[in-house]
C-alpha positions as CSV (number, residue, x, y, z in Angstrom):
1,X,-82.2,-170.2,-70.8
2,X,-84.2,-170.1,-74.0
3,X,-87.1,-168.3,-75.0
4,X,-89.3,-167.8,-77.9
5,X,-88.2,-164.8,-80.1
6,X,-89.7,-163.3,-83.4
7,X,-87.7,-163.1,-86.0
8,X,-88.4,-161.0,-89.4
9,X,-86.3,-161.7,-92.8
10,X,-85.7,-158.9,-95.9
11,X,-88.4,-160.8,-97.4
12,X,-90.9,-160.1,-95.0
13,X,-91.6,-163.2,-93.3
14,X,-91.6,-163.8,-89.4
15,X,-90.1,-166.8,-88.2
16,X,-90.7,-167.9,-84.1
17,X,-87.6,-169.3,-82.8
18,X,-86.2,-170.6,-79.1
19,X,-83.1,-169.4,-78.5
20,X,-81.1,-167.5,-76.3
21,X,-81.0,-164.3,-76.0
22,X,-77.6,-163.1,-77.4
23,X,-78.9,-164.9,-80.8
24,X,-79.7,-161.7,-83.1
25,X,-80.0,-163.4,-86.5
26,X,-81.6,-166.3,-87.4
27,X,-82.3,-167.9,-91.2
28,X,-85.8,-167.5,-92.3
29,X,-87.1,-170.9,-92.1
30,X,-89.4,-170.1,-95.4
31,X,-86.5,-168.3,-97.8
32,X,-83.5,-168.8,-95.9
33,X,-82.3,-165.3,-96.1
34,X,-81.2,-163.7,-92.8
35,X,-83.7,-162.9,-90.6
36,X,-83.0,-160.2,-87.4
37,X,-84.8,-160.5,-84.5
38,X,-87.4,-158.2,-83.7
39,X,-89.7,-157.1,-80.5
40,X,-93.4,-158.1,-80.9
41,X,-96.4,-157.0,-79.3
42,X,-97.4,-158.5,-75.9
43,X,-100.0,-160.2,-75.6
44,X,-102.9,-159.0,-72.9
45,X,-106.4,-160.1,-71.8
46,X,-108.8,-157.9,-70.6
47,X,-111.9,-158.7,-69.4
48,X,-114.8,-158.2,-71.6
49,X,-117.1,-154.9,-70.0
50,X,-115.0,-153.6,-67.2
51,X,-111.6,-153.7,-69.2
52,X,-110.1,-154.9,-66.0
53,X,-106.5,-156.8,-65.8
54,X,-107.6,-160.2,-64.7
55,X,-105.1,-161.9,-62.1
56,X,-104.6,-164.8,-59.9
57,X,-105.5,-163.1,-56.7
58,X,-108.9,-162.1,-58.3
59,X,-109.4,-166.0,-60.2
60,X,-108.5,-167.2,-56.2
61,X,-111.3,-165.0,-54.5
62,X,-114.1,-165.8,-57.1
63,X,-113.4,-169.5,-56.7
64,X,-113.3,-168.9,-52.8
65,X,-116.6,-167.3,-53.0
66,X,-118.6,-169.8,-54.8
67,X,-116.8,-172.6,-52.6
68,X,-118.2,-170.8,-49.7
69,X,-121.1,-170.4,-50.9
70,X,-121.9,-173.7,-51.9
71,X,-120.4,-174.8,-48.1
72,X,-123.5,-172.8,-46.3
73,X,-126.5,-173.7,-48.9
C-alpha cells in the first residue's frame, strides 16, 4: 500500500512522495540530490474556544439534533 511520505534532501528541501513504506530514500525532485525520509508533524484540528477533539460521533449528534428539531417545529 502506498502512502504519502516527507522526504528532506542535504540541501534542505522537502519533497512529498507516495510510496511504500520500505522506500527510505528518494531524489529531491528540486536538486536531485538524495533525499531521506523523515517524520512530519500530524496534523490536528481543534475546535476554536473549547480546544475540544472534534469527531464523527460528535458531527453525528449535532446533525441529529437540528434534524429533530426542525421535525417538531
Amino acid at each position: 500500500m502506498k502512502r504519502m511520505y516527507e522526504f528532506k534532501c542535504c540541501g534542505g528541501h522537502i519533497t512529498e512522495r507516495f510510496c511504500s513504506f520500505e522506500d527510505k530514500q528518494t531524489t529531491c525532485s528540486e536538486c536531485n540530490l538524495p533525499a531521506s525520509r523523515i517524520i512530519s508533524a500530524p496534523s490536528v484540528a481543534l475546535e476554536g474556544i473549547s480546544g475540544s477533539f472534534p469527531g464523527a460521533a460528535m458531527k453525528w449528534e449535532r446533525k441529529h439534533t437540528e434534524h429533530l428539531r426542525k421535525k417538531t417545529t
